[in-house]
Rosetta silent file (secondary structure, phi, psi, omega in degrees, C-alpha in Angstrom):
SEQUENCE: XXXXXXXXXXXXXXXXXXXXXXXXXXXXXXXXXXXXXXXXXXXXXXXXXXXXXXXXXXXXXXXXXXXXXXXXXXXXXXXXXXXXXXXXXXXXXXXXXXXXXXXXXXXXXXXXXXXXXXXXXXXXXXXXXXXXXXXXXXXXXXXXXXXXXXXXXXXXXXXXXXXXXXXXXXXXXXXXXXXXXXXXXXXXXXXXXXXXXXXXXXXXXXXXXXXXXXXXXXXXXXXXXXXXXXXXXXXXXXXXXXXXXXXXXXXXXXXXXXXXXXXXXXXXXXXXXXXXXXXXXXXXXXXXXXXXXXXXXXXXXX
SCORE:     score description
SCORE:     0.000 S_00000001
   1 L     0.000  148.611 -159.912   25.241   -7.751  -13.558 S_00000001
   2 L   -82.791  110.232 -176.979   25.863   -4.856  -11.346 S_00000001
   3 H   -26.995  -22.449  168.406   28.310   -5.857   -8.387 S_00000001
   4 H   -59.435  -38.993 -178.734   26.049   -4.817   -6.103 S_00000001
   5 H   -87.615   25.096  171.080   23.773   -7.765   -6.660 S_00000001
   6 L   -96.969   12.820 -156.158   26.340  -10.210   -5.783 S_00000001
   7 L   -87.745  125.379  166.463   25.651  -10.129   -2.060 S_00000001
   8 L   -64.341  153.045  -91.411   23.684  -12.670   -0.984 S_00000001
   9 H  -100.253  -41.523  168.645   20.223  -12.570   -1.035 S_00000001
  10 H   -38.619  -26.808 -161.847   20.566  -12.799    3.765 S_00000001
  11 H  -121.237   19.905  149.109   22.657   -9.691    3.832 S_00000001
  12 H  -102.300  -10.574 -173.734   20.603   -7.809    1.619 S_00000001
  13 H   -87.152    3.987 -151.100   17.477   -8.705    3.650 S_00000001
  14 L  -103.359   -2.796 -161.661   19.522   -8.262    7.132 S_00000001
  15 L  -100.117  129.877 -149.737   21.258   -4.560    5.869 S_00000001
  16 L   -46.594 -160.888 -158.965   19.438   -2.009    7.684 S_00000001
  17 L   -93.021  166.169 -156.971   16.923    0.229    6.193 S_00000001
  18 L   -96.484  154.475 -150.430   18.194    3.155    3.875 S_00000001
  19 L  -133.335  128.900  160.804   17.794    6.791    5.234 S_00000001
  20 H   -37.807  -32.744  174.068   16.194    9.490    3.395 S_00000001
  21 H   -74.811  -33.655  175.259   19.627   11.148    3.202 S_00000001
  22 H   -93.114   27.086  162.804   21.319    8.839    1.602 S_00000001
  23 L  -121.127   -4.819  172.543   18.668    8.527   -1.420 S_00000001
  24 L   -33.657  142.271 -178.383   18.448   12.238   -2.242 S_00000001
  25 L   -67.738  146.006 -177.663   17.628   13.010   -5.824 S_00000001
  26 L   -80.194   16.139  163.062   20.946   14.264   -7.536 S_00000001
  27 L  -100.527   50.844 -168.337   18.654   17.126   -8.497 S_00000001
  28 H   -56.509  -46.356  164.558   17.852   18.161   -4.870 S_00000001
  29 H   -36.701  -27.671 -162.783   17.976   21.965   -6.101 S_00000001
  30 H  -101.753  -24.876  148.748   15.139   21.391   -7.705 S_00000001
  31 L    17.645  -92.115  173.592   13.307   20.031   -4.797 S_00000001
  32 L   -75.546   -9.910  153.785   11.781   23.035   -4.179 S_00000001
  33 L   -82.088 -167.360 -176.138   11.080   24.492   -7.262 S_00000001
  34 L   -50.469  -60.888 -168.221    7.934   24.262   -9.723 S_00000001
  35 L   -85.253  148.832  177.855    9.216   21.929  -11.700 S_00000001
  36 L  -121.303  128.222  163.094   10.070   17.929  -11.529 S_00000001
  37 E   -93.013  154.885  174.474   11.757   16.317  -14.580 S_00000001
  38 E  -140.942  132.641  167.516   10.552   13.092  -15.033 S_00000001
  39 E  -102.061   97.933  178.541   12.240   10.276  -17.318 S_00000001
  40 E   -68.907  141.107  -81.122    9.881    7.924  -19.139 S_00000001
  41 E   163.113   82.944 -171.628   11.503    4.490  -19.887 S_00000001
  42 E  -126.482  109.677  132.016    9.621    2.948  -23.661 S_00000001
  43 E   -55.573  146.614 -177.922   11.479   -0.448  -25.326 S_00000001
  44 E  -157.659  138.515  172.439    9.968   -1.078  -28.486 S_00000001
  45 L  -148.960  132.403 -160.777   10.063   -3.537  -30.814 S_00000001
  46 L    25.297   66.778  169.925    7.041   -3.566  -33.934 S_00000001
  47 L  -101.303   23.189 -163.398    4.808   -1.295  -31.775 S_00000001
  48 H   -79.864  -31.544  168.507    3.430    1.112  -34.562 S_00000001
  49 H   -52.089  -39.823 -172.998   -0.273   -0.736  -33.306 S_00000001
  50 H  -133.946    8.965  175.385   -0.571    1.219  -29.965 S_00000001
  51 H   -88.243   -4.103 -179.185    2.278    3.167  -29.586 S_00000001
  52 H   -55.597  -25.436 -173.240    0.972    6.563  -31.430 S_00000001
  53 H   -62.174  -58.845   44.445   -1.475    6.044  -28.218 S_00000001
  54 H    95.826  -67.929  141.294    1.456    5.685  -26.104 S_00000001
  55 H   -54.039  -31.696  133.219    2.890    9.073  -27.494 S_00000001
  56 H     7.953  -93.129 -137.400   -0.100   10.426  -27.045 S_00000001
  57 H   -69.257  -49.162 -171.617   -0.686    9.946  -23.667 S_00000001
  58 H   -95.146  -20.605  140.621    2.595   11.620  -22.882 S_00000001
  59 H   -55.449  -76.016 -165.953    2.112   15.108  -24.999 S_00000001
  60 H   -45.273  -34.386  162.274   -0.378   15.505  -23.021 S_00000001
  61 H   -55.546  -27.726  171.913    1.441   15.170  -19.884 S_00000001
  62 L   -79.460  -73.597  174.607    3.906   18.090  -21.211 S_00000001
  63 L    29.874  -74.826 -165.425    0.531   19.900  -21.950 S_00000001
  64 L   -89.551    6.565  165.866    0.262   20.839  -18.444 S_00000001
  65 L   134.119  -45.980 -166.215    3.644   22.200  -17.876 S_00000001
  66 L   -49.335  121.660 -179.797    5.556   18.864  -17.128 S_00000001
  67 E   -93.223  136.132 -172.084    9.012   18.484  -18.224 S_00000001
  68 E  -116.957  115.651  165.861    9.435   15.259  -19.953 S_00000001
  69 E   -87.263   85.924  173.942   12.758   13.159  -20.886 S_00000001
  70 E  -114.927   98.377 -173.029   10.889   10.545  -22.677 S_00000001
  71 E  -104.879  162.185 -165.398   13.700    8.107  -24.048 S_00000001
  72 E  -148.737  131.977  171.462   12.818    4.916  -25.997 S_00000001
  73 E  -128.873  118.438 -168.890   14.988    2.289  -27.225 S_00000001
  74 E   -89.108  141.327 -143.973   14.218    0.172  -30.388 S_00000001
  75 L  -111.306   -5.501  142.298   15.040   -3.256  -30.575 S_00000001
  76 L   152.616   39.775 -179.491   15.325   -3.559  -34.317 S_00000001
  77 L   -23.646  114.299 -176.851   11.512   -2.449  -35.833 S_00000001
  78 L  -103.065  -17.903  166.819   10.275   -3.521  -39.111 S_00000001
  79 L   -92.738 -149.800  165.704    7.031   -1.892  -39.199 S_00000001
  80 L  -118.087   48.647  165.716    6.503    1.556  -38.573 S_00000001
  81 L   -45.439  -59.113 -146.045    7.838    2.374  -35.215 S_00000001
  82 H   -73.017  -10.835  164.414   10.680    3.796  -36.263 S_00000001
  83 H   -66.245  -13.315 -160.615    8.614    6.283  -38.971 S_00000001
  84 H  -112.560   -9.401 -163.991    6.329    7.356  -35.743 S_00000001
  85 H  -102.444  -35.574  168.637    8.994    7.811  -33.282 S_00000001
  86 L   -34.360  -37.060 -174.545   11.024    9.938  -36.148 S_00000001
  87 L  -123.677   35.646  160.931    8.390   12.570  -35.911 S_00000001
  88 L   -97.997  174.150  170.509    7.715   12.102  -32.162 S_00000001
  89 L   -92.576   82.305 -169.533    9.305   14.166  -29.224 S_00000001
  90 L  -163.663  156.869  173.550   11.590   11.230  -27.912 S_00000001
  91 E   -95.346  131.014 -161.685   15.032   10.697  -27.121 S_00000001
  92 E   -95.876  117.949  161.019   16.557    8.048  -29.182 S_00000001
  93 L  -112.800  159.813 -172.749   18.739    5.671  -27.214 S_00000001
  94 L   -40.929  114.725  179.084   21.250    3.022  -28.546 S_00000001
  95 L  -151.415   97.242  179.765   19.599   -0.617  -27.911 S_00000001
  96 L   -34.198  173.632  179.651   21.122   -3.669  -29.830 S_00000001
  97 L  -100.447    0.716  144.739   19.102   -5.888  -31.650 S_00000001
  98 L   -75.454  -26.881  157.106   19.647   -8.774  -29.841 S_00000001
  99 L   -78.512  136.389 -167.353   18.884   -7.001  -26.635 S_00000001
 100 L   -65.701  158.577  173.337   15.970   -7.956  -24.657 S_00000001
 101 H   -40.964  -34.131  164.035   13.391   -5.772  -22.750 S_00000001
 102 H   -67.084  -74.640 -159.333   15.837   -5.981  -19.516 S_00000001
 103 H   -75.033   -4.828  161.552   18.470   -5.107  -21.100 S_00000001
 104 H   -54.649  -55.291 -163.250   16.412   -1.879  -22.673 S_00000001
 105 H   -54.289  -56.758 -167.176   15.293   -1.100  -19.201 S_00000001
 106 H   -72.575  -14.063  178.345   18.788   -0.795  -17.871 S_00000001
 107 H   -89.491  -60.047  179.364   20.150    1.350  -20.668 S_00000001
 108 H   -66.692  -27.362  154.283   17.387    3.705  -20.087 S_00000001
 109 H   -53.815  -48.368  178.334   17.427    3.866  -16.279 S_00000001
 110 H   -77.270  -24.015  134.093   20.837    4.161  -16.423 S_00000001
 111 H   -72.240  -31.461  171.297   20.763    7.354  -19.012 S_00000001
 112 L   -16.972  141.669  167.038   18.094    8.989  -17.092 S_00000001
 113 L  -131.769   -4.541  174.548   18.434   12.630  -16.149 S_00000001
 114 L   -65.619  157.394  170.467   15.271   13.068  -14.317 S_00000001
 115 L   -75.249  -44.720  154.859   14.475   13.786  -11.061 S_00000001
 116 E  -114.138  158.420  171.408   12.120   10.544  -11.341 S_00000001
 117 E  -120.099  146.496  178.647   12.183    7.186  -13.557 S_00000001
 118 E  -146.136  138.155  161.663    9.185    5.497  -14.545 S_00000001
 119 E  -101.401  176.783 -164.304    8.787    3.022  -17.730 S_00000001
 120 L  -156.436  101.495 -176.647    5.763    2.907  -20.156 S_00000001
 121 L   -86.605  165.516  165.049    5.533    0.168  -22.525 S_00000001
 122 L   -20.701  -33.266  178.126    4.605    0.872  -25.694 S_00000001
 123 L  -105.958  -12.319  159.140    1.271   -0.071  -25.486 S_00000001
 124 L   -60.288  132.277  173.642    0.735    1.510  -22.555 S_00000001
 125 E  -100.505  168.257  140.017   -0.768    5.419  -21.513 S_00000001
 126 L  -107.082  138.786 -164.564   -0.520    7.584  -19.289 S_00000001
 127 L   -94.090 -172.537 -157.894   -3.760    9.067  -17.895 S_00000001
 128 L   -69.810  126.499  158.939   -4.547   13.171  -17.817 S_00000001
 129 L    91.861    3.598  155.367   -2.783   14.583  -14.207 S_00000001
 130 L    -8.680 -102.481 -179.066   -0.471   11.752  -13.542 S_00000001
 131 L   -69.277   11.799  176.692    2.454   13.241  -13.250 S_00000001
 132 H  -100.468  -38.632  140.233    1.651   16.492  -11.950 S_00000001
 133 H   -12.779  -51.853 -149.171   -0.045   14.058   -9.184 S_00000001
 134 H  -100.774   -9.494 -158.505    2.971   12.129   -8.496 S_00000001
 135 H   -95.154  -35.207  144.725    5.396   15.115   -8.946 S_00000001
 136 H   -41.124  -53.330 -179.990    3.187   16.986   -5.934 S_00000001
 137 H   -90.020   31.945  175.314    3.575   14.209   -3.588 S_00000001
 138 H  -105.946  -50.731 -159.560    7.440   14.409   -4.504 S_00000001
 139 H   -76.979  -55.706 -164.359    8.152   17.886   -3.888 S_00000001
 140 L   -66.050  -47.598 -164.977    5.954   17.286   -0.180 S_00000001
 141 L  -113.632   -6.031  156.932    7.400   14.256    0.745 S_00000001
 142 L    71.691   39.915 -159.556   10.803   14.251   -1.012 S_00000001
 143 L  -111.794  147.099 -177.950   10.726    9.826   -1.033 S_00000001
 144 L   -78.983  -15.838 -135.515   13.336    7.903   -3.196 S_00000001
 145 E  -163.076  116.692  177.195   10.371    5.591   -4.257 S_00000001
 146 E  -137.992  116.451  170.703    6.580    6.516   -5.372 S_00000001
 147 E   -64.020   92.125 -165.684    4.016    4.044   -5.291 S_00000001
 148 E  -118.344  142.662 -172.935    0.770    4.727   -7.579 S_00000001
 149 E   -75.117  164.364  175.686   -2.682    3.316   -8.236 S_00000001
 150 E  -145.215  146.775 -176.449   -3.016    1.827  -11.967 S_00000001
 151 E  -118.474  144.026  159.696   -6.007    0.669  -14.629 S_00000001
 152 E   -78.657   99.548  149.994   -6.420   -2.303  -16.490 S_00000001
 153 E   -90.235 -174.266  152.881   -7.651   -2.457  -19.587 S_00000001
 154 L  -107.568 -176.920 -174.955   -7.777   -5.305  -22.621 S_00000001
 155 L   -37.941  -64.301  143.183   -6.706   -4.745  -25.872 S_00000001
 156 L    13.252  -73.176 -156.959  -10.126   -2.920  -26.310 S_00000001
 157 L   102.642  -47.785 -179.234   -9.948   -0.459  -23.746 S_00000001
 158 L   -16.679  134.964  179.803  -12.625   -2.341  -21.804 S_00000001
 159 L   -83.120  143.092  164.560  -11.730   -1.900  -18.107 S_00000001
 160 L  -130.486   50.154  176.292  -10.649   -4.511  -16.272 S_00000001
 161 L    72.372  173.978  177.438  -10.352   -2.730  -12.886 S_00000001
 162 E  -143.616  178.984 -153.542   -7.606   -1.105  -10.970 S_00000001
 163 E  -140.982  102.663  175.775   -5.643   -1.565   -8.314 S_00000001
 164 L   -15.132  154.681  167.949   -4.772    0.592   -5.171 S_00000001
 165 L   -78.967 -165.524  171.270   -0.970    1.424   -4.813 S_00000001
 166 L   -80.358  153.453 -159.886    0.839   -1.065   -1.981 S_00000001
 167 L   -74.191  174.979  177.515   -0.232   -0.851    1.273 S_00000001
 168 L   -82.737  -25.705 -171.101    2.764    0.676    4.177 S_00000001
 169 L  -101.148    7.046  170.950    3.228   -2.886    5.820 S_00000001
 170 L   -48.919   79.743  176.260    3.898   -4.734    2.633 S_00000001
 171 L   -60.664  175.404 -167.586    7.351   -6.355    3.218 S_00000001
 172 H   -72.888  -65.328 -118.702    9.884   -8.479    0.772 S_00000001
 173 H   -84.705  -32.120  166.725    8.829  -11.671    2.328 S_00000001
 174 H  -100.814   -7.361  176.238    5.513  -10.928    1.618 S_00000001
 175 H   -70.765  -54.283 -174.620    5.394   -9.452   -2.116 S_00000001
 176 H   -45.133  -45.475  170.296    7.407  -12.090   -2.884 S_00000001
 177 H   -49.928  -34.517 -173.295    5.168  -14.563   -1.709 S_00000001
 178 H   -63.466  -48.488 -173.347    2.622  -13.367   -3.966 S_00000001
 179 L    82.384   -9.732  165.649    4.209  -14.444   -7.560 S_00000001
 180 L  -126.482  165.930  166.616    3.598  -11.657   -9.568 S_00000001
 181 L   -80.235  113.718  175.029    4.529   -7.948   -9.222 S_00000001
 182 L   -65.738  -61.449 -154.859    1.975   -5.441   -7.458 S_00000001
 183 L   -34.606  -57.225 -178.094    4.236   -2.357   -7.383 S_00000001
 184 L    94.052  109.723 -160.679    3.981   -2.572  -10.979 S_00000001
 185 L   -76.254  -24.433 -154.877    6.803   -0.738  -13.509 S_00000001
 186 L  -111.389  -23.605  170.959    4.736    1.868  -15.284 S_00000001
 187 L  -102.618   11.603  149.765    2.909    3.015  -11.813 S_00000001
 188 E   -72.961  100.505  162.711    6.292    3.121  -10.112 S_00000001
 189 E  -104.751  164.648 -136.416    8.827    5.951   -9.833 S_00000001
 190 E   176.937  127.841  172.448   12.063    5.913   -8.360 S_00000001
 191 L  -120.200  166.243 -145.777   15.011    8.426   -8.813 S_00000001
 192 L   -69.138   -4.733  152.260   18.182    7.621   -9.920 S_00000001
 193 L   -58.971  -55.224 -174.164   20.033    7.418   -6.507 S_00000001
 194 H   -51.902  -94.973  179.337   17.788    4.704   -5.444 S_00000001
 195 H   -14.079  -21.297 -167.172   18.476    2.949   -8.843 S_00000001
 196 H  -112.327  -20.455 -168.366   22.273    3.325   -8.682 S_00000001
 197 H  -106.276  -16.844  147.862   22.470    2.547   -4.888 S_00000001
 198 L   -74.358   -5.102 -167.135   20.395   -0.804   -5.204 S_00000001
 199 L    37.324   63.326  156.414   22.728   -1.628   -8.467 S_00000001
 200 L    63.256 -138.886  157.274   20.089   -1.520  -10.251 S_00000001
 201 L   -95.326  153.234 -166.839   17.994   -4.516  -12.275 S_00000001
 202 L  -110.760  130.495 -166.350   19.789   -7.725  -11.924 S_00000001
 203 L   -92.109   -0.567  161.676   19.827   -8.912  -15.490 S_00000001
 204 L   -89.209   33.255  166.152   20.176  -12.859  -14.981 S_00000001
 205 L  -125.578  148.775 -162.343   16.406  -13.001  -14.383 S_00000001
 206 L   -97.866  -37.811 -161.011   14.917  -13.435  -17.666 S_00000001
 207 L  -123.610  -11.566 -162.185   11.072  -12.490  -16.866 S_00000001
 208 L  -164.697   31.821 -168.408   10.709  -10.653  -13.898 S_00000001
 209 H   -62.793  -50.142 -160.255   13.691   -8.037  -13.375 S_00000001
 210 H   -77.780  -35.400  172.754   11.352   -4.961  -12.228 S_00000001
 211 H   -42.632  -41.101  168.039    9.621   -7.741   -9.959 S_00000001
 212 H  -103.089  -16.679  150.220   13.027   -8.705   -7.754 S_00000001
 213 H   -63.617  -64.982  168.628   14.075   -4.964   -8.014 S_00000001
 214 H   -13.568  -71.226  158.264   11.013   -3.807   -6.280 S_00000001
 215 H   -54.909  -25.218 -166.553   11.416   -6.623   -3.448 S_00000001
 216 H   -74.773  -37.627  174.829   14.056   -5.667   -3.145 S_00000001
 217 H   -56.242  -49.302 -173.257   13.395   -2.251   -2.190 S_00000001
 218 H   -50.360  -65.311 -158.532   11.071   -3.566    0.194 S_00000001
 219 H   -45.408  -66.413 -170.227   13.952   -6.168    1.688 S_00000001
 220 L   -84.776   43.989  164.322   16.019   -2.814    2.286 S_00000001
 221 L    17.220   88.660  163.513   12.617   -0.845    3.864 S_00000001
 222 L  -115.486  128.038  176.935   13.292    2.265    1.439 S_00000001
 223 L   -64.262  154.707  158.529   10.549    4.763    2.585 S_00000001
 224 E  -176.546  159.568 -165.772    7.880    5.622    0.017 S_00000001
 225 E   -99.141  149.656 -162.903    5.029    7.720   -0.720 S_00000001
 226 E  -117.363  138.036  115.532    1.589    6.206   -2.071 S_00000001
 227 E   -93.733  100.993  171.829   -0.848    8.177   -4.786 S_00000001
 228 E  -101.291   98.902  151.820   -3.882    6.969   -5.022 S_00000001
 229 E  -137.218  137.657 -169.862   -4.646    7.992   -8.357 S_00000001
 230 E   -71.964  119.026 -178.619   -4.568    5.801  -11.557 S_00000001
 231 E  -134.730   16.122  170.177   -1.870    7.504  -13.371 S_00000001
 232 E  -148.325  150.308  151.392   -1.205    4.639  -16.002 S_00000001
 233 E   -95.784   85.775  118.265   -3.430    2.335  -18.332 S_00000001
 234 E    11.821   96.827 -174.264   -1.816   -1.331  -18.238 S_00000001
 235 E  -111.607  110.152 -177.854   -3.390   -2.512  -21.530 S_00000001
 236 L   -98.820  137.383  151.319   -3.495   -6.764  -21.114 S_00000001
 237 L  -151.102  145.635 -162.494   -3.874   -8.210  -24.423 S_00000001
 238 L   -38.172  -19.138  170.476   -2.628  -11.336  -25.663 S_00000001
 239 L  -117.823   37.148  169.056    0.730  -10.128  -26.594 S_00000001
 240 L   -73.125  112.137 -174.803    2.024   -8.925  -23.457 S_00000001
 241 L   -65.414   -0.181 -142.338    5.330  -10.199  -23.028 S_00000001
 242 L  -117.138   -5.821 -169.477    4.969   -9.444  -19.054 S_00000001
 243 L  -120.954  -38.713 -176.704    2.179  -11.872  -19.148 S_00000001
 244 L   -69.476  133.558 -169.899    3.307  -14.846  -21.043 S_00000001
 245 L  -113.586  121.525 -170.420    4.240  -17.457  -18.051 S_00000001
 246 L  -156.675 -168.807 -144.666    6.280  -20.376  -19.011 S_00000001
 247 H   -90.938  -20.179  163.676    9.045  -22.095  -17.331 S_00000001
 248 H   -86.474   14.539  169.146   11.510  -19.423  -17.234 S_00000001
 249 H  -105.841   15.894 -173.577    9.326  -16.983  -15.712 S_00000001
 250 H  -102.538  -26.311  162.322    8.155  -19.836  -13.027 S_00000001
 251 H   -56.368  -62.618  172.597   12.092  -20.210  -12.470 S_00000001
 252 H   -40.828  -30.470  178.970   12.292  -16.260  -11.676 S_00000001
 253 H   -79.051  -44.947  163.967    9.461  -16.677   -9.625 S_00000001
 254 H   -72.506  -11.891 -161.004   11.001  -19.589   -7.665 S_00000001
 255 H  -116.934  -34.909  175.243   14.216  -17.795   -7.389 S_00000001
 256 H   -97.483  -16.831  137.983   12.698  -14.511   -5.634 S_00000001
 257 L   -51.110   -8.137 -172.228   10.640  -16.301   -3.184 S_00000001
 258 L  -110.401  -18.793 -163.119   13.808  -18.332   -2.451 S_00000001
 259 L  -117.070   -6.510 -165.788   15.779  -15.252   -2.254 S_00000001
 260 L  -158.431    1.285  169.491   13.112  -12.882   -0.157 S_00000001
 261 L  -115.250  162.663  162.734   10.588  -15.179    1.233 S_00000001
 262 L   -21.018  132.099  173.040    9.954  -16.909    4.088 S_00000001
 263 L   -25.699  -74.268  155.365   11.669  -19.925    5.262 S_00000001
 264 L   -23.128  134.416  178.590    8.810  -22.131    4.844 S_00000001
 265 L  -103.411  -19.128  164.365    6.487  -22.931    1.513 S_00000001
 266 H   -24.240  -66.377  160.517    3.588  -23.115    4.284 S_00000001
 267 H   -88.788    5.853 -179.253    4.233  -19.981    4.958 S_00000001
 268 H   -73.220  -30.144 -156.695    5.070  -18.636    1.814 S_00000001
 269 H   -95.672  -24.746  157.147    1.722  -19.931    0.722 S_00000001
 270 H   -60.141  -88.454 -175.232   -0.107  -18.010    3.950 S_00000001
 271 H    -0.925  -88.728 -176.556    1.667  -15.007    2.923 S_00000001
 272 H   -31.766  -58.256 -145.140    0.441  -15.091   -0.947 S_00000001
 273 H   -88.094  -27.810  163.036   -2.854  -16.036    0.084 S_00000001
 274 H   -53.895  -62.103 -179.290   -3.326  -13.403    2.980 S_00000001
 275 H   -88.713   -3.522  159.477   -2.266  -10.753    0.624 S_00000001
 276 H   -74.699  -53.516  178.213   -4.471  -11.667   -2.689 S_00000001
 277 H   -81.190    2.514  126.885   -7.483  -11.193   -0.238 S_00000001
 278 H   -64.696  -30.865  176.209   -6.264   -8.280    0.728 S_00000001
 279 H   -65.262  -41.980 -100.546   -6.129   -7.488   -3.037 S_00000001
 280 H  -133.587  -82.489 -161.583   -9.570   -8.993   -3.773 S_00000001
 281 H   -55.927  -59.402 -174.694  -11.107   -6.554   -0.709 S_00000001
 282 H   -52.707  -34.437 -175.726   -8.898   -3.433   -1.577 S_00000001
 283 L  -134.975   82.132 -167.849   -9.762   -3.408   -5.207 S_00000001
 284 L   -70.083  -31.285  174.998  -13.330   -4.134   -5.688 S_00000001
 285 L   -56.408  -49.105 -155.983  -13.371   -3.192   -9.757 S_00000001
 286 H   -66.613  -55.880  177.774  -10.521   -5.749  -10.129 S_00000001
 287 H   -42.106  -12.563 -156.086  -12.156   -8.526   -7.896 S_00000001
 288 H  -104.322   -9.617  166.500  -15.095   -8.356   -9.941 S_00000001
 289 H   -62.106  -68.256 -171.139  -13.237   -8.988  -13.501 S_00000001
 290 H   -41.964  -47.459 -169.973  -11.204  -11.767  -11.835 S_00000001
 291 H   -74.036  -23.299  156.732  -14.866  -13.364  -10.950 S_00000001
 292 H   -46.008  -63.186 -144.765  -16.013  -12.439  -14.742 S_00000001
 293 H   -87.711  -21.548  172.096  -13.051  -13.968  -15.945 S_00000001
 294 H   -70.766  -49.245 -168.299  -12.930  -17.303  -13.363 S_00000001
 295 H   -64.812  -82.071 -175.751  -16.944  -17.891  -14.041 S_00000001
 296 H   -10.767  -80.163 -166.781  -16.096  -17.682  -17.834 S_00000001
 297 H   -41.823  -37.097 -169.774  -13.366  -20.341  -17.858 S_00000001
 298 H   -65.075  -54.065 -168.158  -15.372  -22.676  -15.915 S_00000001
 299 H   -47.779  -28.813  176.110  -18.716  -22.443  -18.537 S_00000001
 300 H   -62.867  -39.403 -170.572  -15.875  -22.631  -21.403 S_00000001
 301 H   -81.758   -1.538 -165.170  -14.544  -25.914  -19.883 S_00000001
 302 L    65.255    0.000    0.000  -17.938  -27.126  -19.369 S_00000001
């Protein structure tokens, strides 16, 4: 774990707020030109079902002009990832076979050469004008940190609604509060000052690493710019590792509310509950799955 994350969890929420100057991209020249590099972020491990999709998703994003660093690191494949990535347009990087999806993340954030990082799992797209979207509101507002709306699908494709980026007064204390991440990994970008000057993902959380960076940003109020446009498809299907919740992701989850929320589980439990009905209001497509999918459960249980 990166020394940086040894501080305790008061004098990262008490250290003031980070200044646009000191997050400049180390491409700043580029600022002002045409172009944005962007570094895509893919771990893979037996993904040959959806990642040709995956690849896909992200030709098309060069398509329109966008220069793309898309590195991917495979975790020891037995199917036929590693025949489809062979004749994709990807950067290969080094990723033991014993290491986990964190430590993937951090080997690819930490090679990055882009002006922004974003991950994409494998099963995931990106949709048509993302990044020429998010690379617009970059060059105008120049932000260490870009916040984006994202759709939900199943396995399918079926939608299962999407969800607004975060609002400007979201704070640690309350994201935290929540129990899951909004920000979201794949509709999040971030360039690699910010990443090197938070020290990065802290890799003794087992379940929820992009989830306590993110608060984190928030703890140290790093400005950022919002697009609302859907610039990724989320695909939930039963083998989302980001989804199964069991007791070590309910320890991570107990450990960043302990480390970024409110004193109080009273008010921890306002907090959550304040800002799922903002989510519920904000994102009427989503609310209306969640009410699909509650109403279901009950008639299943009888």
């Amino acid at each position: 774990m990166n020394s940086n994350l040894k501080q305790t969890a008061v004098s990262t929420v008490l250290t003031p707020p980070m200044s646009e100057s000191s997050l400049q991209s180390d491409h700043s020249t580029a600022l002002g030109a045409q172009t944005v590099k962007f570094t895509i972020v893919t771990p893979t491990l037996n993904a040959a079902k959806y990642l040709p999709e995956c690849l896909e998703s992200i030709e098309q994003q060069r398509s329109q002009g966008i220069e793309i660093e898309h590195l991917v690191l495979d975790g020891g494949s037995t199917d036929e990832t590693l025949d489809i990535l062979d004749a994709a347009s990807v950067v290969r990087v080094p990723r033991g076979k014993k290491d986990g999806v964190i430590r993937a993340m951090c080997l690819g954030y930490e090679a990055a050469s882009g002006d922004l990082i974003s991950f994409l799992g494998a099963d995931d797209v990106l949709l048509p004008g993302a990044l020429s979207a998010v690379a617009e509101t970059w060059r105008r507002e120049q932000r260490s940190l870009v916040l984006c709306r994202s759709r939900w699908t199943d396995g399918a494709l079926n939608s299962l609604g999407e969800l607004a980026p975060a609002p400007r007064w979201l704070t640690a204390s309350i994201h935290a509060s929540l129990g899951w991440n909004y920000l979201g990994a794949a509709n999040t970008f971030i360039t690699p000052a910010l990443y090197r000057e938070l020290g990065g993902f802290d890799e003794t959380l087992r379940r929820s690493e992009d989830y306590e960076f993110f608060t984190r940003c928030l703890a140290r109020q790093v400005p950022f710019s919002r697009v609302n446009q859907a610039v990724c498809l989320f695909r939930r299907h039963g083998e989302n590792a980001s989804l199964q919740h069991d007791e070590t992701y309910a320890a991570d989850l107990a450990r960043i509310c302990r480390d970024y929320g409110p004193s109080s589980q009273s008010l921890a439990k306002f907090y959550g509950n304040a800002f799922r009905a903002w989510i519920y209001l904000r994102n009427p497509s989503w609310s209306a799955h969640q009410l699909r999918r509650k109403l279901g459960e009950r008639r299943w249980r009888g």
